[in-house]
MISE-760560 format. One record per residue: residue number from 1; residue in one letter; x, y, z of N, C-alpha, C, O in turn. Coordinates in pm, whole numbers, plus 50000, padded with zeros to 5 digits. Example, Ala and Ser with C-alpha at 12.3 -4.5 7.8 and 13.67 -1.06 7.14 Angstrom:
BEGIN
rec i 1 aa A neast 51319 nnorth 49431 nup 50780 caeast 51230 canorth 49550 caup 50780 ceast 51320 cnorth 49670 cup 50780 oeast 51424 onorth 49668 oup 50846
rec i 2 aa S neast 51285 nnorth 49775 nup 50708 caeast 51367 canorth 49894 caup 50714 ceast 51290 cnorth 50003 cup 50787 oeast 51341 onorth 50114 oup 50804
REM end
This chain:
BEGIN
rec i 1 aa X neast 96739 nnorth 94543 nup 81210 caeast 96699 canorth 94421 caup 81139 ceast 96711 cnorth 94303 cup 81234 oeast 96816 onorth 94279 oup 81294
rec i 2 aa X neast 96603 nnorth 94231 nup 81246 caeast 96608 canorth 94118 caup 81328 ceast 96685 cnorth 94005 cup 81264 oeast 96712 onorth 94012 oup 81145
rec i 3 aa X neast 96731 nnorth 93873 nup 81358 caeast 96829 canorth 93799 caup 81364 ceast 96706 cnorth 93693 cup 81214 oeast 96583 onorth 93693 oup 81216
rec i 4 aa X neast 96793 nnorth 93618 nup 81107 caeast 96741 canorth 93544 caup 81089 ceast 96790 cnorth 93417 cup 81028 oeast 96858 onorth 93429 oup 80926
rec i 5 aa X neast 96768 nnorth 93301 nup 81074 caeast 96796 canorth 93182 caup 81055 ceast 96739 cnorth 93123 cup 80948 oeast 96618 onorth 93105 oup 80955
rec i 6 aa X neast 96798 nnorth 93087 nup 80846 caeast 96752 canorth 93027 caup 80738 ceast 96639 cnorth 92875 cup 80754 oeast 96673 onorth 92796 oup 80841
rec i 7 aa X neast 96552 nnorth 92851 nup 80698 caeast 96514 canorth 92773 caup 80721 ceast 96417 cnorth 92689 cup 80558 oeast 96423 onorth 92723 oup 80440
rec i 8 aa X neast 96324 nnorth 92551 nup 80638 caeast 96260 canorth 92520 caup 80491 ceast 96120 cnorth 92529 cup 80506 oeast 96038 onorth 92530 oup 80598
rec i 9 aa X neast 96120 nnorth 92537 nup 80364 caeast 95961 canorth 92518 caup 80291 ceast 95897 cnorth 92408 cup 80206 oeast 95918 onorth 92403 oup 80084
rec i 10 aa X neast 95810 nnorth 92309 nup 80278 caeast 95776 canorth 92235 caup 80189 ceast 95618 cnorth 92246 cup 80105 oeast 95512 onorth 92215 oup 80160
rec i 11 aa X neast 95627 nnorth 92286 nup 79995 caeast 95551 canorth 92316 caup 79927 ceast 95467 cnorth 92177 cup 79866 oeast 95521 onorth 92083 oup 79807
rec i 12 aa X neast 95320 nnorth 92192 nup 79897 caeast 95245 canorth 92087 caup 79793 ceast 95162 cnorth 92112 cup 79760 oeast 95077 onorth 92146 oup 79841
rec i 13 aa X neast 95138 nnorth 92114 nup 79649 caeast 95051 canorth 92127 caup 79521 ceast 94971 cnorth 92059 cup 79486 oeast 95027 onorth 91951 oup 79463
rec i 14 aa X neast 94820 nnorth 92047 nup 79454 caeast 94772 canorth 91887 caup 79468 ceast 94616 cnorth 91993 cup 79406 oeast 94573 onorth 92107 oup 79426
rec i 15 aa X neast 94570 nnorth 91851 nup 79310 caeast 94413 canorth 91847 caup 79245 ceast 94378 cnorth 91744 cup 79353 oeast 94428 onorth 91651 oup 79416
rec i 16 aa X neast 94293 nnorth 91795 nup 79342 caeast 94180 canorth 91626 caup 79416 ceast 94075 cnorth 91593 cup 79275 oeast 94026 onorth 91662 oup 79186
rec i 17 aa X neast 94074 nnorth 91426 nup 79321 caeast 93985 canorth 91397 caup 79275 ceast 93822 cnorth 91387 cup 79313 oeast 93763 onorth 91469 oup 79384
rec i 18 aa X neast 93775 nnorth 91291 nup 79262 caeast 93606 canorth 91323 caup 79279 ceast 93545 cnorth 91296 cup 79418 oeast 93455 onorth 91346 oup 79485
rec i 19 aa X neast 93671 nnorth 91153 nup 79440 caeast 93624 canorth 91112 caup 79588 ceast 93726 cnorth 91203 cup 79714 oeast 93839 onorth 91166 oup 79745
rec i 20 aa X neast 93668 nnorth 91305 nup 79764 caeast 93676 canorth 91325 caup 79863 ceast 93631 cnorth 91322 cup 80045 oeast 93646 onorth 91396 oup 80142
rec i 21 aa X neast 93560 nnorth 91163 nup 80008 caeast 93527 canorth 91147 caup 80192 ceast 93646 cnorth 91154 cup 80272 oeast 93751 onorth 91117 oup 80220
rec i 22 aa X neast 93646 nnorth 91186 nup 80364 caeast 93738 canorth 91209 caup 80488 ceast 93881 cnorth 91330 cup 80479 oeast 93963 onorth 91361 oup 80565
rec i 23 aa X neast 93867 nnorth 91364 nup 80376 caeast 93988 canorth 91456 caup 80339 ceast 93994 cnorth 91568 cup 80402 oeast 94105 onorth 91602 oup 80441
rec i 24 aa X neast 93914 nnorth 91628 nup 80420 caeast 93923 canorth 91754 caup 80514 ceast 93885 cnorth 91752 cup 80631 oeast 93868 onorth 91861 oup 80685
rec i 25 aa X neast 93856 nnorth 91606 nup 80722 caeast 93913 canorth 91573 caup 80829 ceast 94032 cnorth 91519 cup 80849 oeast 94085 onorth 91529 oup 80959
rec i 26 aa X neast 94096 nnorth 91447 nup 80737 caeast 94265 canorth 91382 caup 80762 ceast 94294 cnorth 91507 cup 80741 oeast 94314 onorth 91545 oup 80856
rec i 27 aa X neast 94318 nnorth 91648 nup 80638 caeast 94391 canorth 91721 caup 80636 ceast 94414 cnorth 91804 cup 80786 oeast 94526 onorth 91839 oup 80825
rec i 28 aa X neast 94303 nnorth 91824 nup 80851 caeast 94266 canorth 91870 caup 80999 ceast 94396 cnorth 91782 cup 81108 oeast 94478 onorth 91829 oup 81188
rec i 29 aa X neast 94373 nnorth 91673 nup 81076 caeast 94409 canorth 91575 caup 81153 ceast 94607 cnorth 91549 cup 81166 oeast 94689 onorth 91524 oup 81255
rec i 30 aa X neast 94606 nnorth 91573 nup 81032 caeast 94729 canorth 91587 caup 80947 ceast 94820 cnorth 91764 cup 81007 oeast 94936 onorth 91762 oup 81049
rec i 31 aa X neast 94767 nnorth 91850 nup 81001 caeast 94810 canorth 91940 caup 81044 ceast 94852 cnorth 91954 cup 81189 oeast 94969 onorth 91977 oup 81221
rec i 32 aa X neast 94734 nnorth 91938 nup 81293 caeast 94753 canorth 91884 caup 81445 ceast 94867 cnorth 91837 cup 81452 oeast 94952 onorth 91889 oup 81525
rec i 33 aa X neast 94890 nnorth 91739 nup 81384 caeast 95010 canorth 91618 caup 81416 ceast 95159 cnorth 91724 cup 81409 oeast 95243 onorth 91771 oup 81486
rec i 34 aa X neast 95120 nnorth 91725 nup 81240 caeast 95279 canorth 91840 caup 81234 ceast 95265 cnorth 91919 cup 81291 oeast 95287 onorth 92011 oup 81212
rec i 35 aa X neast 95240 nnorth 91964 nup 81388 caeast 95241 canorth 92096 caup 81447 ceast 95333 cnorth 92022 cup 81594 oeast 95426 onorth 92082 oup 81649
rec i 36 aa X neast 95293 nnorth 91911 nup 81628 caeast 95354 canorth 91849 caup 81746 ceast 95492 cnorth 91777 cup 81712 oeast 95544 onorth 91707 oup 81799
rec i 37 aa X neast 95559 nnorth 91792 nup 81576 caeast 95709 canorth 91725 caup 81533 ceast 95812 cnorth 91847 cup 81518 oeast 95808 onorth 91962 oup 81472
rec i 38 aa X neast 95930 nnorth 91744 nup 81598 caeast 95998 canorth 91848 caup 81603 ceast 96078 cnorth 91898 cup 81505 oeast 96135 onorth 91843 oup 81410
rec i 39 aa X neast 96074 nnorth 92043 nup 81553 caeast 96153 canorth 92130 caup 81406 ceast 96059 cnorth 92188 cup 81290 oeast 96094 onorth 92237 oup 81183
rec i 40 aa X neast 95877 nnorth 92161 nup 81363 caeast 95805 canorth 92261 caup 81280 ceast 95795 cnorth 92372 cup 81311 oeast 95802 onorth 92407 oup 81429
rec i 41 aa X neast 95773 nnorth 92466 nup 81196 caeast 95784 canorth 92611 caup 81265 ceast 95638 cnorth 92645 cup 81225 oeast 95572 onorth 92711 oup 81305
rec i 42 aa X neast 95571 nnorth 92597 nup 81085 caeast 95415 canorth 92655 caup 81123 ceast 95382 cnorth 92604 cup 80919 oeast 95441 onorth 92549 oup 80826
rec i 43 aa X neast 95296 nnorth 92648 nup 80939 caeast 95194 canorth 92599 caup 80823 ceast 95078 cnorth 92693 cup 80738 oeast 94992 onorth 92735 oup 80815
rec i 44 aa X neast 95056 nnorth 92739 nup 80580 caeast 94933 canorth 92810 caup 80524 ceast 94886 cnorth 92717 cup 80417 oeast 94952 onorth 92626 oup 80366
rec i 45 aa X neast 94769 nnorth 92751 nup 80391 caeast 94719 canorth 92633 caup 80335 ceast 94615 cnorth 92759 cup 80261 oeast 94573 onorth 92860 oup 80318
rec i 46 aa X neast 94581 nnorth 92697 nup 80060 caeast 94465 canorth 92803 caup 80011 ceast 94438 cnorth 92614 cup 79961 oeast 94515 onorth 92518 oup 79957
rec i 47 aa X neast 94259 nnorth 92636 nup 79926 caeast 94215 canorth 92528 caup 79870 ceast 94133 cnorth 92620 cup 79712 oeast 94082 onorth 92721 oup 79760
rec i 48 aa X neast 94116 nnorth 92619 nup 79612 caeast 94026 canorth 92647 caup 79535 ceast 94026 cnorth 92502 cup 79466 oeast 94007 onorth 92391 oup 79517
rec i 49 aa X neast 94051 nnorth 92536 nup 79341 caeast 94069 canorth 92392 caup 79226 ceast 94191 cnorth 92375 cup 79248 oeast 94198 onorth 92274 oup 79317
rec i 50 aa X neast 94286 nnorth 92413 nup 79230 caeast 94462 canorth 92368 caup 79304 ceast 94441 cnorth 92442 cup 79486 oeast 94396 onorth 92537 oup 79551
rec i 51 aa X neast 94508 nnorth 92321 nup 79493 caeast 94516 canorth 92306 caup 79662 ceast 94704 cnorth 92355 cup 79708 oeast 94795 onorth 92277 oup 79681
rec i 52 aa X neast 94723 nnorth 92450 nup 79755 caeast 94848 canorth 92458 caup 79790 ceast 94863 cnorth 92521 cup 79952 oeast 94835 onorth 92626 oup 80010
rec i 53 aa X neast 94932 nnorth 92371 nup 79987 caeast 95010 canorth 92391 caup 80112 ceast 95152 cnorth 92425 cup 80157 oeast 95232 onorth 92355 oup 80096
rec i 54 aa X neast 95199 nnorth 92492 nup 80225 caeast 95324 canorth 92497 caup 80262 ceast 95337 cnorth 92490 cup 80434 oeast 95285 onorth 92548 oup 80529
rec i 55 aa X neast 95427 nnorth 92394 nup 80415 caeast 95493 canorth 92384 caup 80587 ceast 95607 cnorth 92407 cup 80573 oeast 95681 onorth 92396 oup 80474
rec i 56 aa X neast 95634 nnorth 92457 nup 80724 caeast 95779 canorth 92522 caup 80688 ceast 95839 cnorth 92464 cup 80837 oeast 95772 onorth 92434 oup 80936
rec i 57 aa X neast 95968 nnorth 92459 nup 80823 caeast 96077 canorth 92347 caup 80892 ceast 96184 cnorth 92412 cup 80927 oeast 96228 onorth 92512 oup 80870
rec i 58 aa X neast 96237 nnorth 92347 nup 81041 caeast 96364 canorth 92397 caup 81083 ceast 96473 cnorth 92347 cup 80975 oeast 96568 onorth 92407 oup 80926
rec i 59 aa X neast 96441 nnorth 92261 nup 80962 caeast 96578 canorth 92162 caup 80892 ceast 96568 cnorth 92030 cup 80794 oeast 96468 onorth 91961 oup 80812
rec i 60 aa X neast 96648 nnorth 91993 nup 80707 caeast 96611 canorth 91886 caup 80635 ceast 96552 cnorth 91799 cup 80715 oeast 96441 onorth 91750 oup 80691
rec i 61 aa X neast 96632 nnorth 91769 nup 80829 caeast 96602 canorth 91607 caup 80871 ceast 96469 cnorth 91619 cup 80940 oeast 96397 onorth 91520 oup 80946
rec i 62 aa X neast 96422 nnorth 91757 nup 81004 caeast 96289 canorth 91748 caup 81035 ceast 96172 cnorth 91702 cup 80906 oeast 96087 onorth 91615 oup 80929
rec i 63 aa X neast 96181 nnorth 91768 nup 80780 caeast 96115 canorth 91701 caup 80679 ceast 96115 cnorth 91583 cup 80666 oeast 96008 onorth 91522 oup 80672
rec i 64 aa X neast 96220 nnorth 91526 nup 80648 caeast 96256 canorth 91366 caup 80611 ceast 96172 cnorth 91242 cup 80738 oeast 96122 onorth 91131 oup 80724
rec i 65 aa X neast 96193 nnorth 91340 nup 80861 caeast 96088 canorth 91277 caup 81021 ceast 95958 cnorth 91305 cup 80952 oeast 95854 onorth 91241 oup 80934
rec i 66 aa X neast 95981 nnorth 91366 nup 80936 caeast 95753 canorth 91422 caup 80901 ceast 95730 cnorth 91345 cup 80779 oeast 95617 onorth 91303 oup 80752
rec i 67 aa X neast 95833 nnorth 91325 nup 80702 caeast 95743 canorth 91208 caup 80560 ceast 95712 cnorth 91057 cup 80620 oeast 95616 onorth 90985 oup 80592
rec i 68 aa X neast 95829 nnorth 91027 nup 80717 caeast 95815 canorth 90897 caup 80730 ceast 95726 cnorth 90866 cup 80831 oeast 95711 onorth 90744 oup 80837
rec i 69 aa X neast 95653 nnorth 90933 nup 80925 caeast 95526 canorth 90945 caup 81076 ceast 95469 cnorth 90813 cup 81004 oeast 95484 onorth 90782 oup 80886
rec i 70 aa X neast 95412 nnorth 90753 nup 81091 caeast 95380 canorth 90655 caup 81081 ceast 95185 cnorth 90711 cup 81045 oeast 95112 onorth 90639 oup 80976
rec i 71 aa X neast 95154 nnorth 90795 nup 81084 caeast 95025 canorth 90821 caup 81062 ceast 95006 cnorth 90905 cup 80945 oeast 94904 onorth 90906 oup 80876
rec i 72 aa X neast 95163 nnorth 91012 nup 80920 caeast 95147 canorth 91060 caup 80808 ceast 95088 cnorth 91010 cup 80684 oeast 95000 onorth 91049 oup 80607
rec i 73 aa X neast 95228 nnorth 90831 nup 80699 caeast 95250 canorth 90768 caup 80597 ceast 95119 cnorth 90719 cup 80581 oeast 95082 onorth 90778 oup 80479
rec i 74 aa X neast 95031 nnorth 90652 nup 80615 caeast 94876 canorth 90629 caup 80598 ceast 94797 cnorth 90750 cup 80531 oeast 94737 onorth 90737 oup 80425
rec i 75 aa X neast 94802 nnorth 90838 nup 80583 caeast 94711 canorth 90924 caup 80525 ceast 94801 cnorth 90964 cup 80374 oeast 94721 onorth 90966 oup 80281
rec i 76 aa X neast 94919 nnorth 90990 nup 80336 caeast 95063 canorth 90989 caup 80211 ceast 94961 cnorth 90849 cup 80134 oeast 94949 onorth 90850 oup 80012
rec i 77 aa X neast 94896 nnorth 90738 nup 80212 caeast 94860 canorth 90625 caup 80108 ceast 94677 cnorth 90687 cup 80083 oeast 94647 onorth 90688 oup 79964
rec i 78 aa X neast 94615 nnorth 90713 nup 80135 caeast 94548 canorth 90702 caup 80134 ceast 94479 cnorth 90828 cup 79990 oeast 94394 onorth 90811 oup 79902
rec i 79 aa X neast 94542 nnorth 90913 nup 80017 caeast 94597 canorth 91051 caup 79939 ceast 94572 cnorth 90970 cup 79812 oeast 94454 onorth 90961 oup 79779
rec i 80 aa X neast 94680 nnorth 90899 nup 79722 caeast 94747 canorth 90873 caup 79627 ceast 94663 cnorth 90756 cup 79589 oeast 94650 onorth 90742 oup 79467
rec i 81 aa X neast 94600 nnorth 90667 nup 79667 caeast 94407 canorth 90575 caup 79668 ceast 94335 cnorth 90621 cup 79637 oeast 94280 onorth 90570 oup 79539
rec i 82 aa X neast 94286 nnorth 90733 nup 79685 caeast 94166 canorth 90782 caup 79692 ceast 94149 cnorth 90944 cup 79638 oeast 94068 onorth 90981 oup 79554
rec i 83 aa X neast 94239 nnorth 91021 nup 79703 caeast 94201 canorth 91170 caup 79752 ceast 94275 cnorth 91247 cup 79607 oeast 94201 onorth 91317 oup 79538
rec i 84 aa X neast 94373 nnorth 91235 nup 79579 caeast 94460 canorth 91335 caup 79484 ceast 94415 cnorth 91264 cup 79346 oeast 94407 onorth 91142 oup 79337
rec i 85 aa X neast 94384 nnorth 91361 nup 79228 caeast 94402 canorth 91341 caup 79105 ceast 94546 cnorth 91359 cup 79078 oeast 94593 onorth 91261 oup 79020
rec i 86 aa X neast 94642 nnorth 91464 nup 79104 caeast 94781 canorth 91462 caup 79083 ceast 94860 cnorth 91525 cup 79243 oeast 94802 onorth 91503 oup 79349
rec i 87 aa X neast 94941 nnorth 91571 nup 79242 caeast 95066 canorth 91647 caup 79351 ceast 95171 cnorth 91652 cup 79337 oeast 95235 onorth 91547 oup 79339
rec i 88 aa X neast 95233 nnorth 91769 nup 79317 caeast 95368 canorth 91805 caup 79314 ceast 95415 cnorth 91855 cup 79474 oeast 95339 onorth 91918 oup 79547
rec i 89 aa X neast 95536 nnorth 91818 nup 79508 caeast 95598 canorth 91870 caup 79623 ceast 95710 cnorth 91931 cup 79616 oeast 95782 onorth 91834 oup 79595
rec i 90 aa X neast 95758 nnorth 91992 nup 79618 caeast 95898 canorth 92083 caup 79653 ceast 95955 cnorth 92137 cup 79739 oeast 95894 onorth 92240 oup 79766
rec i 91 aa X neast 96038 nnorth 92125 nup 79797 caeast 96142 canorth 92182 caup 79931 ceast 96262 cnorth 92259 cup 79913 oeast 96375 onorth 92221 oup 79881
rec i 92 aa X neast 96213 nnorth 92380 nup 79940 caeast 96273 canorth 92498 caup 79908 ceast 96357 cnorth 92555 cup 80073 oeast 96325 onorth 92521 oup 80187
rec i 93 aa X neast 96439 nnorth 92623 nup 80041 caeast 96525 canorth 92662 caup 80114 ceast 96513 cnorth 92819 cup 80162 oeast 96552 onorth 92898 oup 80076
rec i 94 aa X neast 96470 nnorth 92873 nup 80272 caeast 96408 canorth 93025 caup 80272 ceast 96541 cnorth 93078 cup 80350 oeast 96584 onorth 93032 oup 80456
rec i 95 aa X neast 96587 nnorth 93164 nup 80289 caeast 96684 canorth 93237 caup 80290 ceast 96648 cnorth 93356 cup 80319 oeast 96748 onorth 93412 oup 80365
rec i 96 aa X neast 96563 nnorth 93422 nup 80318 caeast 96506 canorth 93551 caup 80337 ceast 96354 cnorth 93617 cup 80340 oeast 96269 onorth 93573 oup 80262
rec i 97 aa X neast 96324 nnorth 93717 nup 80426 caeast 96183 canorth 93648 caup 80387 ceast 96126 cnorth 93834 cup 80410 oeast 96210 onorth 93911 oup 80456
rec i 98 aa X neast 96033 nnorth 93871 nup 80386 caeast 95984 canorth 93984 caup 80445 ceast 95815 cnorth 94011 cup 80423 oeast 95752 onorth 93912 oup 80387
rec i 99 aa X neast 95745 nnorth 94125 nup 80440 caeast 95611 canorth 94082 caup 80448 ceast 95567 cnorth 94257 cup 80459 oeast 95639 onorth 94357 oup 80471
rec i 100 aa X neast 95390 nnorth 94239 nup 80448 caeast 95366 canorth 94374 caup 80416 ceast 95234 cnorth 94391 cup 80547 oeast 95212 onorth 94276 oup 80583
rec i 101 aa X neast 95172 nnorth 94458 nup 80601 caeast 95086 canorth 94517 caup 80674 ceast 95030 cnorth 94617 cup 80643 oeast 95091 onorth 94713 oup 80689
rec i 102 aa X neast 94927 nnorth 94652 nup 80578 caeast 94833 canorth 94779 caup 80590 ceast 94755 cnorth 94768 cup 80689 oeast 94669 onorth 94682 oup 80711
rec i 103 aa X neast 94818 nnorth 94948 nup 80810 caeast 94716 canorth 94951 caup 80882 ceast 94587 cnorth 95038 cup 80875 oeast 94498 onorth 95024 oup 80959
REM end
């Protein structure tokens, strides 16, 4: 069994509304970024009618860095203007994790 370090998950949940110009270039844009802060470990994303993302983190305080980015925070306004009908977020704590492969 490999070594494993607990780590987080920030989960978001989100409708969009009607106006979606630029959203799936900020989300593009938005991902890039977190990928370059430290203490990310990586990111999945499904879009249908609920949109759910999860990024996942070394550590609280890396989350708490990634809400406050100064470019985040623009696109966090622009979101809540324009782009989201609603969003829920949650930060969960991964304690264990495992996974399946058919070859």
């Amino acid at each position: 069994m490999k070594d494993f370090k607990p780590y987080y998950a920030v989960i978001f949940t989100s409708t969009l509304s009607e106006n979606v110009e630029g959203y799936s270039e900020m989300a593009c844009k938005m991902e890039d970024l977190a990928k370059q802060q430290q203490g990310f470990i990586g990111i999945e994303s499904a879009r249908e009618v609920v949109g759910i993302t999860v990024s996942y983190w070394e550590n609280l305080d890396a989350i708490k860095n990634w809400k406050q980015q100064s470019e985040h925070l623009q696109a966090q306004h622009k979101g809540t203007a324009d782009w989201y009908s609603w969003y829920h977020v949650r930060i969960c704590k991964v304690e264990r994790e495992y996974d399946f492969l058919k070859r």
